[in-house]
C-alpha positions as CSV (number, residue, x, y, z in Angstrom):
1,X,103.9,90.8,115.9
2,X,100.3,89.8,117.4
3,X,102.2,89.8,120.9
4,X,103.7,93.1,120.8
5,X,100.5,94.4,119.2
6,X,98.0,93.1,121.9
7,X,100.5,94.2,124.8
8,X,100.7,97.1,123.4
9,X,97.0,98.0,122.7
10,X,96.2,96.7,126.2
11,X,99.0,99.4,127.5
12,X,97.9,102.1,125.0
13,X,94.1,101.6,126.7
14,X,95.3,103.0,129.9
15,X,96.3,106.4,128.6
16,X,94.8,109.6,130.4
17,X,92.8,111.5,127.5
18,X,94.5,114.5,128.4
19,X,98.0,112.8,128.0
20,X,96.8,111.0,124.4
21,X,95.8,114.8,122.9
22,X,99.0,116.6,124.0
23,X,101.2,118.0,121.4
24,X,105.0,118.5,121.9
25,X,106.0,122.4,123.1
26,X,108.1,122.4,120.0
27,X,105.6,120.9,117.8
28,X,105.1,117.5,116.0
29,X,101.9,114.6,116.7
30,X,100.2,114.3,119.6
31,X,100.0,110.4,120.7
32,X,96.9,110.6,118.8
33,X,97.6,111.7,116.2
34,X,101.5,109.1,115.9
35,X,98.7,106.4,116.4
36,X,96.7,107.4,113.4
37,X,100.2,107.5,111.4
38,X,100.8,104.3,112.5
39,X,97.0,103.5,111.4
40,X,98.0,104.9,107.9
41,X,101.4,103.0,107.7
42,X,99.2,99.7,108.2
43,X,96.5,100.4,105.5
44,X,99.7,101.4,103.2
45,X,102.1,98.4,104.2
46,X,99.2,95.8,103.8
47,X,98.6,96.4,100.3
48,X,102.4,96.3,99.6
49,X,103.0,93.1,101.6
50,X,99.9,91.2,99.2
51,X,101.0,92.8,95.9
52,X,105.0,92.4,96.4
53,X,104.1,88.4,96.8
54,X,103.7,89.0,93.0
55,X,105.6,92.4,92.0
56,X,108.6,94.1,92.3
57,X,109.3,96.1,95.4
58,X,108.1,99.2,93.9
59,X,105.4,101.2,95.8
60,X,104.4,105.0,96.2
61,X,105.4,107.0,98.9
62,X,102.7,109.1,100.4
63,X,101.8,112.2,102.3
64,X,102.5,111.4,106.2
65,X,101.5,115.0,107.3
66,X,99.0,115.5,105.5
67,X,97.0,112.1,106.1
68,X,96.9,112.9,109.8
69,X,95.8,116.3,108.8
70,X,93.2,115.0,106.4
71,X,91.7,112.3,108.9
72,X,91.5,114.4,111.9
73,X,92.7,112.0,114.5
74,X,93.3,114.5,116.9
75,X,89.3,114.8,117.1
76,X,89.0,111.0,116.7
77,X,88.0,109.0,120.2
78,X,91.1,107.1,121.5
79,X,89.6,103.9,122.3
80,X,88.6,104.1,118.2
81,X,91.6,104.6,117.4
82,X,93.2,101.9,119.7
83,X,90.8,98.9,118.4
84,X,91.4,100.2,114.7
85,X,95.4,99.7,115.1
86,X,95.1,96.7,116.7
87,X,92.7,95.1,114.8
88,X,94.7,96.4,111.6
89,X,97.6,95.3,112.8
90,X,96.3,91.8,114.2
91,X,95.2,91.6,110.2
92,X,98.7,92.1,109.1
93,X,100.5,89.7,111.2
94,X,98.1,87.0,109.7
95,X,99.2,88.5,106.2
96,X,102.6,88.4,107.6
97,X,102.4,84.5,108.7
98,X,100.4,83.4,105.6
99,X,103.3,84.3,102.9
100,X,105.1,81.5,102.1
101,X,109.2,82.1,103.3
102,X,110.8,81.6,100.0
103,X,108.7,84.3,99.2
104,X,109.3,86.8,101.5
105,X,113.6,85.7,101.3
106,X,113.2,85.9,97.3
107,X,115.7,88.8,96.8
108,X,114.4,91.9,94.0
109,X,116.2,93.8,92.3
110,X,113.8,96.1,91.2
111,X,112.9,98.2,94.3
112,X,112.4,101.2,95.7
113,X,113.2,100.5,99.3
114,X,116.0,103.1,99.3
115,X,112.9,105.4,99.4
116,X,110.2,104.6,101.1
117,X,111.6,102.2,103.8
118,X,112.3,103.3,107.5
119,X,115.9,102.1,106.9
120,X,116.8,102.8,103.4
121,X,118.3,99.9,101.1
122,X,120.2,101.2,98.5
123,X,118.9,101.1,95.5
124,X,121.6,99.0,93.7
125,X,121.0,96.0,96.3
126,X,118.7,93.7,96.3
127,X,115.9,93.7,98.6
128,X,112.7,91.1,100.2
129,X,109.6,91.4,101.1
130,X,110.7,89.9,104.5
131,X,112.8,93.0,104.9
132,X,110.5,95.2,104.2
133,X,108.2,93.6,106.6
134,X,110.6,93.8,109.5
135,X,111.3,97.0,109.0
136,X,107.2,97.8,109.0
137,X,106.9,96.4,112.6
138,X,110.7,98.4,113.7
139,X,108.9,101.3,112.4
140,X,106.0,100.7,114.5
141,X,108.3,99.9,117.6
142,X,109.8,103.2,116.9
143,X,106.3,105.2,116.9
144,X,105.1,103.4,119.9
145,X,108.5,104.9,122.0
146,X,107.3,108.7,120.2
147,X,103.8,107.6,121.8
148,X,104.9,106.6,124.9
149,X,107.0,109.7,125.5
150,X,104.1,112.2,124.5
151,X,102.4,110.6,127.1
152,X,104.6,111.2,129.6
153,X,105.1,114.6,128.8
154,X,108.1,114.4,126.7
């Protein structure tokens, strides 16, 4: 994860400011304002992936919209924003490396996964912490696409 964040911070750096603040015709984020989500997904998935070393899967949801709303990252200075999702995310891959593997494979029953994940396990599987992790960075990769296409106009 440290490799796709650093490429991509390096990348995300090179961004024209009028490109990072544009918003779709048909609404949505700007690229600022997906990068801030994606700031909010990593303060959010960091205190699941510590607590579910210990707990069930079980973890509130929160308001996407209105987070972005609330923290004003479309007034926020890019280069800030960049160095706050990379370092954030540089923090979570450590987190990521530093949990033991039969603890992230230990399957959980107890879960609400089917809910807040990217890609939904249903609820009367089991779930891991390693899938909920892989699942974090796919829904990072996913963003970073969104950010790259506001970017270029699209």
């Amino acid at each position: 994860m440290r490799t796709i964040v650093d490429r991509e911070a390096a990348r995300l750096l090179g961004a024209a400011p009028d490109a990072v603040e544009r918003r779709p015709a048909k609404g949505g984020w700007s690229a600022k304002e997906i990068l801030g989500h994606l700031i909010d997904s990593a303060a959010v998935n960091h205190q699941r992936f510590v607590r579910a070393q210990w707990q069930d899967l079980v973890f509130a949801a929160y308001a996407q919209d209105d987070w972005v709303q609330a923290q004003k990252y479309q007034d926020a200075p890019w280069i800030e924003l960049v160095a706050l999702w990379r370092e954030y995310n540089r923090h979570i891959a450590r987190v990521m490396a530093a949990i033991p593997l039969e603890v992230r494979t230990a399957p959980k029953r107890i879960h609400n996964l089917n809910e807040i994940a990217s890609t939904p396990v249903p609820a009367e599987e089991p779930a891991t912490l390693d899938y909920l992790m892989n699942d974090y960075v796919q829904h990072l990769q996913h963003h970073l696409k969104q950010i790259d296409a506001r970017i270029a106009g699209r």
